[in-house]
VOPAGU-2260 file (C-alpha; in pm, 1 decimal, decimal comma):
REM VOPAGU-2260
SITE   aa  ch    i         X         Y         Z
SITE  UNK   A    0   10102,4    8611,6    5987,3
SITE  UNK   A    1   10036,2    8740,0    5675,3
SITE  UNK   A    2   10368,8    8999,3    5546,5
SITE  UNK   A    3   10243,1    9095,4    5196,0
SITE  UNK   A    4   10024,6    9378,2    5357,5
SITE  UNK   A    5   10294,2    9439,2    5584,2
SITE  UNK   A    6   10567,4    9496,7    5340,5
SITE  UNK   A    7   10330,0    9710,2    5082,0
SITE  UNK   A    8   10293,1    9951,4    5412,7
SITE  UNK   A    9   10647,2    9966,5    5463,4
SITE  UNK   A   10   10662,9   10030,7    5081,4
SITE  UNK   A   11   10443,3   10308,4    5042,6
SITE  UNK   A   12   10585,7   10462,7    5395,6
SITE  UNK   A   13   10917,9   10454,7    5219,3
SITE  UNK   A   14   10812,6   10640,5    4951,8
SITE  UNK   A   15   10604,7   10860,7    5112,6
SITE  UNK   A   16   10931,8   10974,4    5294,6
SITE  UNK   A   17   11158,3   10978,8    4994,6
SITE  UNK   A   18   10861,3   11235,3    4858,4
SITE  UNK   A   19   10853,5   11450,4    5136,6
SITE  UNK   A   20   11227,0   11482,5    5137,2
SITE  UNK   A   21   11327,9   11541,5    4816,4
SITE  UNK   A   22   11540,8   11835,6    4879,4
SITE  UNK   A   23   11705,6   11649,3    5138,5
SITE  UNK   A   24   11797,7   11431,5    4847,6
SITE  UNK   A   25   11905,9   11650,1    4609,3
SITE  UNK   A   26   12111,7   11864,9    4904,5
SITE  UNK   A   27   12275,9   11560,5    4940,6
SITE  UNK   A   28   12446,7   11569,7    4650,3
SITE  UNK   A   29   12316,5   11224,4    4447,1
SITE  UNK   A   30   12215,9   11424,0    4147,5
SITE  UNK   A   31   12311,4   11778,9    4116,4
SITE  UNK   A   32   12241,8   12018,3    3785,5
SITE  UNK   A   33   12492,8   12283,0    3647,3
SITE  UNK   A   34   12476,2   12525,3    3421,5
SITE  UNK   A   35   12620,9   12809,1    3277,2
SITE  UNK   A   36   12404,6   13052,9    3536,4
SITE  UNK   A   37   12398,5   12871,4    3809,7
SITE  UNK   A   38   12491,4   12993,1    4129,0
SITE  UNK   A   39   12654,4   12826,1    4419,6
SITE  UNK   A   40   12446,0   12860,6    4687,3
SITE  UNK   A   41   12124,7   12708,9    4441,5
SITE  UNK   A   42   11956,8   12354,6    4484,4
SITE  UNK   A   43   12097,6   12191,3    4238,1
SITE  UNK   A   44   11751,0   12106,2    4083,0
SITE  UNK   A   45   11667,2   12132,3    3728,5
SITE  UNK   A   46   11482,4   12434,3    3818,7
SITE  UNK   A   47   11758,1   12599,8    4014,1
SITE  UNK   A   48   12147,2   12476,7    3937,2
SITE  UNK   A   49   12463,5   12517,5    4049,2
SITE  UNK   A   50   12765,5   12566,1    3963,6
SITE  UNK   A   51   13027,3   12285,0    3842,6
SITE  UNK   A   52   13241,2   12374,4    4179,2
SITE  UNK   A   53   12943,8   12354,6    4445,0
SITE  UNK   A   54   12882,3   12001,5    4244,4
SITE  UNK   A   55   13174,6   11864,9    4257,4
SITE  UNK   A   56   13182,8   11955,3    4610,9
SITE  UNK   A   57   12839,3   11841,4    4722,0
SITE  UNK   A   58   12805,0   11505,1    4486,1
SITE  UNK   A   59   12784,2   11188,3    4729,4
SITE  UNK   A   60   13001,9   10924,3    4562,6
SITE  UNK   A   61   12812,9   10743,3    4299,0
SITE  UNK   A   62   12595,5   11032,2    4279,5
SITE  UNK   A   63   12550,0   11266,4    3944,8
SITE  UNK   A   64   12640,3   11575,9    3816,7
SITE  UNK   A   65   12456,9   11670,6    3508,7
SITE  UNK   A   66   12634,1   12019,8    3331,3
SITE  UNK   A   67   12372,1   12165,4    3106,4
SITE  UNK   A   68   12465,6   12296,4    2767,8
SITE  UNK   A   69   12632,8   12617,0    2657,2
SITE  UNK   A   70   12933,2   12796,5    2741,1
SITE  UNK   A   71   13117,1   12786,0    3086,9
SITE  UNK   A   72   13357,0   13053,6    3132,2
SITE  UNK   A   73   13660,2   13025,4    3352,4
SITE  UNK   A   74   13970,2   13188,9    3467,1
SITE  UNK   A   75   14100,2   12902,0    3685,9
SITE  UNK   A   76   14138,3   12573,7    3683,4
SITE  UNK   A   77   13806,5   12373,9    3787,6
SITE  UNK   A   78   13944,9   12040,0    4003,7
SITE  UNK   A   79   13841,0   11672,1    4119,4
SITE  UNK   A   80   14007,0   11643,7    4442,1
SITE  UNK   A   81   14222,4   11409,7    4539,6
SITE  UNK   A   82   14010,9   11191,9    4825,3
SITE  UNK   A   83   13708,5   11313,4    4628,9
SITE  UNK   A   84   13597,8   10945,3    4523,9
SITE  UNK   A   85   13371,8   10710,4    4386,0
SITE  UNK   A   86   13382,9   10335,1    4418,4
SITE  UNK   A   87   13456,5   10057,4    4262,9
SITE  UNK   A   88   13115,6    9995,4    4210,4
SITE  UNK   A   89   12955,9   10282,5    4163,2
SITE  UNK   A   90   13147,7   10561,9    3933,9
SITE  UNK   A   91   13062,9   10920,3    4011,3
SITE  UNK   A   92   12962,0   11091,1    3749,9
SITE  UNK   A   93   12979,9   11418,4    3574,9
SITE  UNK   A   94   12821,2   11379,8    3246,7
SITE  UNK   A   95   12707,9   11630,8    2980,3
SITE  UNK   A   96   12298,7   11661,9    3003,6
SITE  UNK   A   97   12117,1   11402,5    2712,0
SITE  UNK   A   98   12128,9   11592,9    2391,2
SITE  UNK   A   99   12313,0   11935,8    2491,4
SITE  UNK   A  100   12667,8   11984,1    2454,9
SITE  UNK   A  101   12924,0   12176,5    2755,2
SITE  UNK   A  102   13161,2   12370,4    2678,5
SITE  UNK   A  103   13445,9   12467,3    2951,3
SITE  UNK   A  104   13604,0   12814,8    2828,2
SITE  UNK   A  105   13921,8   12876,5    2963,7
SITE  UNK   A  106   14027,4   13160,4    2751,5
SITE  UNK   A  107   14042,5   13395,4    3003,8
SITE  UNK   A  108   14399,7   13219,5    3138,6
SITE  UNK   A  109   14730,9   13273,3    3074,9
SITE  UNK   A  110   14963,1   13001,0    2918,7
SITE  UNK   A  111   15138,7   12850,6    3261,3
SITE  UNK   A  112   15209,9   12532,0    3369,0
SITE  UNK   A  113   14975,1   12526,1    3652,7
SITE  UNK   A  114   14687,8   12662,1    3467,1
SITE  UNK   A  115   14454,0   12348,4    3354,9
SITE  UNK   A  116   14185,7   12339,0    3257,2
SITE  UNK   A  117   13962,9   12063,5    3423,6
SITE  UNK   A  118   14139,3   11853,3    3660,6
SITE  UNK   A  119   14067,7   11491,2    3738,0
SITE  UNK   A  120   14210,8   11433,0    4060,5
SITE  UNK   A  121   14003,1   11230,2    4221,9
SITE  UNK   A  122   13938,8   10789,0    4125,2
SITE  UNK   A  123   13652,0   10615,6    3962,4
SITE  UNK   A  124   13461,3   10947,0    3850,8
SITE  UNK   A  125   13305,8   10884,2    3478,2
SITE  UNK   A  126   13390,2   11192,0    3271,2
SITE  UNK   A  127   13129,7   11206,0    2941,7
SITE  UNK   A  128   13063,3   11434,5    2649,8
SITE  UNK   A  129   13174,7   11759,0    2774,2
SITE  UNK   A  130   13428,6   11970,6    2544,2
SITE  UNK   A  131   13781,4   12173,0    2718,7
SITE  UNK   A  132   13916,8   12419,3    2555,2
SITE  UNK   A  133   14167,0   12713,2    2553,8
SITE  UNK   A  134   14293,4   12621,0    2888,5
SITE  UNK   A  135   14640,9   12765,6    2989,4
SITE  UNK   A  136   14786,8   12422,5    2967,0
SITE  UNK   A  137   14617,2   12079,3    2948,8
SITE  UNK   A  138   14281,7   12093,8    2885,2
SITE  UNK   A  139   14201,0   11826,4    3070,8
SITE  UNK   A  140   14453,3   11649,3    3346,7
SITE  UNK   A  141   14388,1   11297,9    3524,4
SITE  UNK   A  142   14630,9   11271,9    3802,3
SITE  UNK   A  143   14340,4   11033,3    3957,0
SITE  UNK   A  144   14316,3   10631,0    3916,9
SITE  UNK   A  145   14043,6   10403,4    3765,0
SITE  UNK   A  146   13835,9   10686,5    3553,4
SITE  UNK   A  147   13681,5   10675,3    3229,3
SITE  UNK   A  148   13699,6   10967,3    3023,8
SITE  UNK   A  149   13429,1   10973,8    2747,6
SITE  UNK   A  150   13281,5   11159,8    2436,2
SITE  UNK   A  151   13551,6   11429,6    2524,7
SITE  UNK   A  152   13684,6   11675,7    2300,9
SITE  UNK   A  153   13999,4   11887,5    2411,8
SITE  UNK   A  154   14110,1   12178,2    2139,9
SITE  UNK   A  155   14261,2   12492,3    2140,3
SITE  UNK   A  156   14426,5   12452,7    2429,6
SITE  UNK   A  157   14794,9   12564,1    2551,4
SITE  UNK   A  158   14973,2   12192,4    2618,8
SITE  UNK   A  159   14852,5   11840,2    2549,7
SITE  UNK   A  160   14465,0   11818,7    2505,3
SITE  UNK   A  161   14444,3   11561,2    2786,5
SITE  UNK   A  162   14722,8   11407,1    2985,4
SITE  UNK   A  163   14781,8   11154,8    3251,2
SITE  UNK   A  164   15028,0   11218,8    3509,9
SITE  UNK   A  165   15127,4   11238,7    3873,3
SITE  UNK   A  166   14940,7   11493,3    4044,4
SITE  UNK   A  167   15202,6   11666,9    4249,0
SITE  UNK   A  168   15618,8   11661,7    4221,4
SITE  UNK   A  169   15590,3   11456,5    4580,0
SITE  UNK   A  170   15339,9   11196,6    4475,4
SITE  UNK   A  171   15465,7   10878,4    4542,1
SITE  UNK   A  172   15522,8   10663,0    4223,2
SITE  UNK   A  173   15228,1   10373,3    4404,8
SITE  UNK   A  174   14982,4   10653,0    4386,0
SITE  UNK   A  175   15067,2   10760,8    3992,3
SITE  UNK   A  176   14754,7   10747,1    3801,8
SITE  UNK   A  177   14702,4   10380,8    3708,2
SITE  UNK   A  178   14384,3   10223,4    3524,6
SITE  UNK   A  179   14249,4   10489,3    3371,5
SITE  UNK   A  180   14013,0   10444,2    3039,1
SITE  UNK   A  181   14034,1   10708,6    2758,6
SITE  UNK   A  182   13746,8   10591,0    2513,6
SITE  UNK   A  183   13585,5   10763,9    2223,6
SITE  UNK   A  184   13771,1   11103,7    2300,9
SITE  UNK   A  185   13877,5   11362,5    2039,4
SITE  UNK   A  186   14227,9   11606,2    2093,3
SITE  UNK   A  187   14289,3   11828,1    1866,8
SITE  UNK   A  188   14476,8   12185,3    1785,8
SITE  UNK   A  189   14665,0   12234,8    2122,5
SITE  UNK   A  190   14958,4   12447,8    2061,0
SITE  UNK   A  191   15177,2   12595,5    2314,0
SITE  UNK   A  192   15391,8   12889,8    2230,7
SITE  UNK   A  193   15694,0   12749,9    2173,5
SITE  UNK   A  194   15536,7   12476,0    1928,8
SITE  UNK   A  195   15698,2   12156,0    2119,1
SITE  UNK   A  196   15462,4   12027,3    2418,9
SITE  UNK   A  197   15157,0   12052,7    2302,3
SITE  UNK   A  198   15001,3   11645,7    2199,4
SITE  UNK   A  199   14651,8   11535,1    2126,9
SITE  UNK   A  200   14715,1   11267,1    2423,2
SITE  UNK   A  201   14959,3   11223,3    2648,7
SITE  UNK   A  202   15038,1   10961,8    2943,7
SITE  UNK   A  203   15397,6   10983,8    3026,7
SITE  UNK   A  204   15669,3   11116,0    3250,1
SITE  UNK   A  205   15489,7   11010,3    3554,0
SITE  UNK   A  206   15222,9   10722,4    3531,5
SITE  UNK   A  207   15140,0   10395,2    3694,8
SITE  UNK   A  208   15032,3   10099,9    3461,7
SITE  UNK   A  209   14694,0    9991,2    3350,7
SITE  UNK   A  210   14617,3   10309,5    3110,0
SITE  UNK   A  211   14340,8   10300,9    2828,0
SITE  UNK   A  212   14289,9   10450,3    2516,3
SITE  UNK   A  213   14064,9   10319,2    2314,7
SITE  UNK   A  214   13874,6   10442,0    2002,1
SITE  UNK   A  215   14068,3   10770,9    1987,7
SITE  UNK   A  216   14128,3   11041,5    1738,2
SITE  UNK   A  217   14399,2   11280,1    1777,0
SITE  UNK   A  218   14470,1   11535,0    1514,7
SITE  UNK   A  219   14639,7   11872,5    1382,1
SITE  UNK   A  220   14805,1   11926,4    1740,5
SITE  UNK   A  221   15129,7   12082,9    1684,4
SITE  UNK   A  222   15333,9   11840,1    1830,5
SITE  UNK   A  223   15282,6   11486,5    1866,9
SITE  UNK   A  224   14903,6   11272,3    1844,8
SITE  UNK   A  225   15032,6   11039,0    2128,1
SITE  UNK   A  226   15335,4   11086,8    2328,6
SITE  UNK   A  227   15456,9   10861,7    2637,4
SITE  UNK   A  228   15799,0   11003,5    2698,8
SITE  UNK   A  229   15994,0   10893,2    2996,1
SITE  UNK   A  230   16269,4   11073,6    3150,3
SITE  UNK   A  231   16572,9   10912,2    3374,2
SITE  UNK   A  232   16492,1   11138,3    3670,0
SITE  UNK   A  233   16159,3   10985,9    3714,6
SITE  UNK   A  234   16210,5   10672,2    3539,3
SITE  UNK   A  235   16014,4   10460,3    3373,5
SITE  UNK   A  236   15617,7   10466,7    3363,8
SITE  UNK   A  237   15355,5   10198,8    3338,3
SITE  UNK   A  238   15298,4   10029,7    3002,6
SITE  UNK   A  239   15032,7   10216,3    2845,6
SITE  UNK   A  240   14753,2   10034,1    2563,1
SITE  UNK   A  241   14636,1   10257,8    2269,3
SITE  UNK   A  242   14431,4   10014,6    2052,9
SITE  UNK   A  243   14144,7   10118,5    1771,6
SITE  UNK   A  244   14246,4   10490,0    1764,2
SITE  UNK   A  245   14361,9   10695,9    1493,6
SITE  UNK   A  246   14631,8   10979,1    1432,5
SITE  UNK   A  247   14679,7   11239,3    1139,7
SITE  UNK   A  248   14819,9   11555,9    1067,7
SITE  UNK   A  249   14961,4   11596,5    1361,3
SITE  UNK   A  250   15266,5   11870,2    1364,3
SITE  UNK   A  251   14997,3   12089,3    1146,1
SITE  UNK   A  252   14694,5   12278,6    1300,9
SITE  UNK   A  253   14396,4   12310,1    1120,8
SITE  UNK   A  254   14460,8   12665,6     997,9
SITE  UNK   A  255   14792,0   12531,9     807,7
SITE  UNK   A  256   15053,9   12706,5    1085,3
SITE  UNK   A  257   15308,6   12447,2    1220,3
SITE  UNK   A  258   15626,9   12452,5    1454,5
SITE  UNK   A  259   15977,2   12305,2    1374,1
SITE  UNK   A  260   16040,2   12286,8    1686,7
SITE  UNK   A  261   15734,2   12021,1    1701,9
SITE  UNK   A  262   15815,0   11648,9    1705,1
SITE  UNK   A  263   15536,3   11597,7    1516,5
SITE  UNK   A  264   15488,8   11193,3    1532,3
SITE  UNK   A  265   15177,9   11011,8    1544,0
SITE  UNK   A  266   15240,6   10763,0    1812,2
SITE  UNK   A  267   15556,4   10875,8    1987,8
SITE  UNK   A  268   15610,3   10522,6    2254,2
SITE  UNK   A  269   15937,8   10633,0    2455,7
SITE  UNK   A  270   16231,4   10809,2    2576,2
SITE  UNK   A  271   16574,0   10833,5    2716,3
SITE  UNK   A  272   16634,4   10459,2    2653,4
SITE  UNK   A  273   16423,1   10378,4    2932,1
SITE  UNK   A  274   16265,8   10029,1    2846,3
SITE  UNK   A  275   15816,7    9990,5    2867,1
SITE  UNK   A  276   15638,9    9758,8    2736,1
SITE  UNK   A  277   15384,8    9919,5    2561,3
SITE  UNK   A  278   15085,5    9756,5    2359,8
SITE  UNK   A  279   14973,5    9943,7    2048,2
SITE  UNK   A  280   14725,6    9771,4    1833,2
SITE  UNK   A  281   14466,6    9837,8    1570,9
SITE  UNK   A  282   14597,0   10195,3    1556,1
SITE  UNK   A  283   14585,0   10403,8    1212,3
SITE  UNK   A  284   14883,1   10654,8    1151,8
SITE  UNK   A  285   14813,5   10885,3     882,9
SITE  UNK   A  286   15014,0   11197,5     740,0
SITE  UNK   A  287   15186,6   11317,6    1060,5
SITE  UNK   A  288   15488,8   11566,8     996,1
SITE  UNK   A  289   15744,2   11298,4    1108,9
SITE  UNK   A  290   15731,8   10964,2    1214,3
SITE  UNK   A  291   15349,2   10736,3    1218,5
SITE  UNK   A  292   15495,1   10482,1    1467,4
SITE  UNK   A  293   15820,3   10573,4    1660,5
SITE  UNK   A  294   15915,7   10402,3    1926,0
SITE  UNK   A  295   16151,2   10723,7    2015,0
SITE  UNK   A  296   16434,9   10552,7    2222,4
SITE  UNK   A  297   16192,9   10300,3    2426,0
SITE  UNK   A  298   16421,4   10005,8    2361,6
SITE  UNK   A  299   16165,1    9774,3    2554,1
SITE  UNK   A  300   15920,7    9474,0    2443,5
SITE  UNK   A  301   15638,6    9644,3    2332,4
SITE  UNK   A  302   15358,5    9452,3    2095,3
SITE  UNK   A  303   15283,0    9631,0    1788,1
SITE  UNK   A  304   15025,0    9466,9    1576,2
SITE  UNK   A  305   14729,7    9541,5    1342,6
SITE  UNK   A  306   14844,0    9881,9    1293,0
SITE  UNK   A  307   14812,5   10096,6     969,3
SITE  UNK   A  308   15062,4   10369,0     848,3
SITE  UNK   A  309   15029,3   10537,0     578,5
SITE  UNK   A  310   15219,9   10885,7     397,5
SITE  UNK   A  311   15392,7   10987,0     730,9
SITE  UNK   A  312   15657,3   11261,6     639,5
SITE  UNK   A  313   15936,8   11055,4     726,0
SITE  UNK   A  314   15906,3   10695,6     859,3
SITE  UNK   A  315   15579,9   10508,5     899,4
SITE  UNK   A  316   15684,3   10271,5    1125,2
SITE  UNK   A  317   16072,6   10372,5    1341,2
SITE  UNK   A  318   16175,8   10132,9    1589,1
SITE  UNK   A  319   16582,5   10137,6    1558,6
SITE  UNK   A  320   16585,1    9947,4    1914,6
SITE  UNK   A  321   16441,4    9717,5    2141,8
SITE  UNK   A  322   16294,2    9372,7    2155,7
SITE  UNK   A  323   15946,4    9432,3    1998,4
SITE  UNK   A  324   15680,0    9216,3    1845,1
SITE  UNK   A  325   15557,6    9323,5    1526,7
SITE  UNK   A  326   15281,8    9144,4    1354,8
SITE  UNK   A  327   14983,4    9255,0    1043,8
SITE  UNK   A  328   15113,5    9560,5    1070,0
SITE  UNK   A  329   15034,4    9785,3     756,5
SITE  UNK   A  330   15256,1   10050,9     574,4
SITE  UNK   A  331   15172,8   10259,4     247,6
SITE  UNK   A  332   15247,1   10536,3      74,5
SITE  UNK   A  333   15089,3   10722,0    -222,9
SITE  UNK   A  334   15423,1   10895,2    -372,3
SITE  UNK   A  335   15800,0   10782,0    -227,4
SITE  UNK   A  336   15930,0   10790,0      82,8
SITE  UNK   A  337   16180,0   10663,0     349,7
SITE  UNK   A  338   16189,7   10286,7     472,6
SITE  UNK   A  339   16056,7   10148,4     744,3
SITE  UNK   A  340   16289,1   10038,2     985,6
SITE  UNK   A  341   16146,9    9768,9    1246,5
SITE  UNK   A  342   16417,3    9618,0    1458,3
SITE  UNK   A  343   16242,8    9346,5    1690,2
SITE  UNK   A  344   16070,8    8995,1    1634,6
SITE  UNK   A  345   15922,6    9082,5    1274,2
SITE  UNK   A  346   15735,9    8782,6    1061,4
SITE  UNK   A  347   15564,1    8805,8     748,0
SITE  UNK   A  348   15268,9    8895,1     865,9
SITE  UNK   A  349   15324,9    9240,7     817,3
SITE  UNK   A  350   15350,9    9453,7     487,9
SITE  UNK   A  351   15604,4    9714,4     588,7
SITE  UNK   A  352   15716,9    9966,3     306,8
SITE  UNK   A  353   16039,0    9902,5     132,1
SITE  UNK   A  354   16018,3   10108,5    -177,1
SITE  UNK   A  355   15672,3    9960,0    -314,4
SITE  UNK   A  356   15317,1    9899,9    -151,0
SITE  UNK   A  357   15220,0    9543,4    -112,6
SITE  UNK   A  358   14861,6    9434,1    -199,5
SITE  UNK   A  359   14668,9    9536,9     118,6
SITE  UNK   A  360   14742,2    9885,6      62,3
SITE  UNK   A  361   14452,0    9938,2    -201,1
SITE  UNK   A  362   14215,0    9912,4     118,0
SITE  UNK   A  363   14347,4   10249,1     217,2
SITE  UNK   A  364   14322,0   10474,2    -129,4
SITE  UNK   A  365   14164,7   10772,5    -154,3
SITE  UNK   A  366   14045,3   11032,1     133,0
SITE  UNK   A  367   14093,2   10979,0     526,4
SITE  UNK   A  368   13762,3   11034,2     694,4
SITE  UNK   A  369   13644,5   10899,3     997,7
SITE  UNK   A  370   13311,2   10916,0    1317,7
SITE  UNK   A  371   13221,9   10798,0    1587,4
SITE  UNK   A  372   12933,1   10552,5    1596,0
SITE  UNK   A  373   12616,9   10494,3    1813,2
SITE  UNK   A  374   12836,2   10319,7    2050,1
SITE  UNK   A  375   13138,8   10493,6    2053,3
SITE  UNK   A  376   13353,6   10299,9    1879,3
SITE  UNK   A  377   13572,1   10439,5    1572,7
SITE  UNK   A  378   13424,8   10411,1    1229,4
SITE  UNK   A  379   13709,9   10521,2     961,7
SITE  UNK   A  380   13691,4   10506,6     609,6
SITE  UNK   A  381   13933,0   10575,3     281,3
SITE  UNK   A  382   13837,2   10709,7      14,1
SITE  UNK   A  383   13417,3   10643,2     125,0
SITE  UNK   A  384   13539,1   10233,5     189,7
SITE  UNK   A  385   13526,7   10137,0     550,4
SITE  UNK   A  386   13818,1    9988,0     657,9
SITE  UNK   A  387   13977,6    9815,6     993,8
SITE  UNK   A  388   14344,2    9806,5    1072,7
């Protein structure tokens, strides 16, 4: 019996089908189109797309939902489900088009608690290149597990830029959002009114362990770049990695207006004496409003290495507590300024600042600037030198 003719039959029969149903395909949700006119009842073709709400609804998991660019305007918050899933395998997506740039407007809210912007409650769903902004409180919230959000930029929005947390009061703490990957994002300018909740990034009161964030850049929020407080009610969290990210100016928006009551720290690790074990590594601190580094009454065994500090407003590095490993950590400063204070396993290894900068700082004269590369990952120079932590 000869099966090569056979199987080249079943072939072309197979794709004779897949031709003739193509809307079947697309109705089924494993590539969908949004844009800015889309309308709910449409296709979801390129030719005739929907809206981000009939996409997320209709997407098969695995599937795609590509947001065309422009401007999305909203008055409520736009939501993942919970149960709304990919796999393991097979991430569903919702991914700015190639080349064109989303933006979700969320101006239209009111500064509340419960208004977010877009919410990531559902697991394994790849998040890339869309912006958030002006949401009523986080621009974007993941209360789902094993995500990747990517190419993101939160701004202008009313509490942290993007923040991991438990989706609802009840939530069990075995369902807190665990494994989640925050790569290549940007946070920046989120201010709430009373100038003391609003971070760049934020995975704390209520998270399981596993989180990401990698090759981030948060900046001029007007309180802290990073914060993962903890709180006795709730207890502690999972231990949380930030590695090659970067944040500056934080406690200071872009248009010069700050807070007092702001914390205004770079990387702000803790809370309520409530030990976690965090790892932060590779990580460049540079001219927050108070602390670079604080590990903020976390009196655990976290690993702090490779890190760079430089003209923080107060401390560069602040650890009065706790068991932790310091090691080639970096800390500078162009004028004077307080000493560091690193209470933990500390060799010499690092260059902390005690009145004078030792001989690594000249790597770090001159002007901050920093991009993203073809890849994603963080390129960040000083004074036009490229430089690594």
């Amino acid at each position: 019996m000869q099966l090569r003719p056979v199987i080249a039959c079943v072939s072309l029969l197979a794709g004779m089908l897949v031709a003739l149903s193509g809307n079947a395909v697309h109705a089924a949700g494993t590539e969908l189109y949004v844009s800015p006119d889309g309308t709910e009842s449409a296709a979801g073709t390129q030719s005739d797309p929907t809206t981000l709400a009939s996409a997320i609804s209709r997407v098969t998991p695995g599937g795609t939902v590509y947001l065309r660019g422009g401007t999305y305007s909203y008055s409520q918050t736009v939501t993942i489900p919970q149960g709304n899933d990919g796999t393991s395998s097979d991430r569903t997506e919702l991914s700015a088009y190639p080349g064109e740039t989303p933006v979700l407007n969320f101006s239209a809210m009111s500064e509340e608690t419960t208004n977010r912007g877009l919410a990531v409650n559902g697991s394994f769903w790849h998040v890339n290149g869309i912006v958030v902004e002006h949401a009523g409180d986080n621009g974007i919230f993941v209360g789902g597990s094993n995500n990747i959000i990517e190419r993101t930029v939160t701004r202008f929005n009313r509490d942290t830029g993007l923040q991991l947390s438990r989706i609802l009061s009840t939530t069990p703490s075995d369902e807190w959002p665990s494994n989640n990957l925050i790569l290549s994002a940007e946070s920046h300018d989120n201010a709430d009114s009373d100038g003391e909740d609003a971070d760049g990034f934020a995975a704390k009161l209520t998270v399981g362990p596993g989180n990401v964030f990698r090759y981030a850049v948060s900046h001029n929020n007007i309180d802290d770049g990073w914060d993962l407080y903890t709180k006795s009610e709730t207890g502690p969290i999972g231990a949380v990695t930030i590695e090659d990210s970067l944040a500056y100016s934080n406690g200071t928006l872009s248009d010069g207006s700050q807070d007092s009551n702001g914390d205004r720290n770079g990387y702000k690790l803790g809370g309520d004496d409530i030990e976690v074990d965090h790892v932060v590594r590779r990580s460049i601190a540079y001219g927050n409003g108070k602390h670079g580094f604080t590990y903020n009454n976390n009196p655990g065994h976290m690993s702090v290495s490779g890190n760079v500090s430089i003209d923080n407003a107060e401390r560069n590095f602040q650890f009065d507590d706790g068991t932790s490993v310091f090691r080639d950590n970096v800390s500078c400063r162009s004028g004077d300024g307080t000493n560091d204070r690193t209470i933990g396993d500390v060799d010499g290894s690092n260059q902390f600042w005690t009145g004078s900068n030792g001989s690594r700082c000249s790597d770090y004269a001159g002007a901050l600037d920093w991009s993203f590369a073809t890849d994603g990952s963080l390129a960040v120079t000083f004074g036009g030198n490229s430089v690594t932590p």
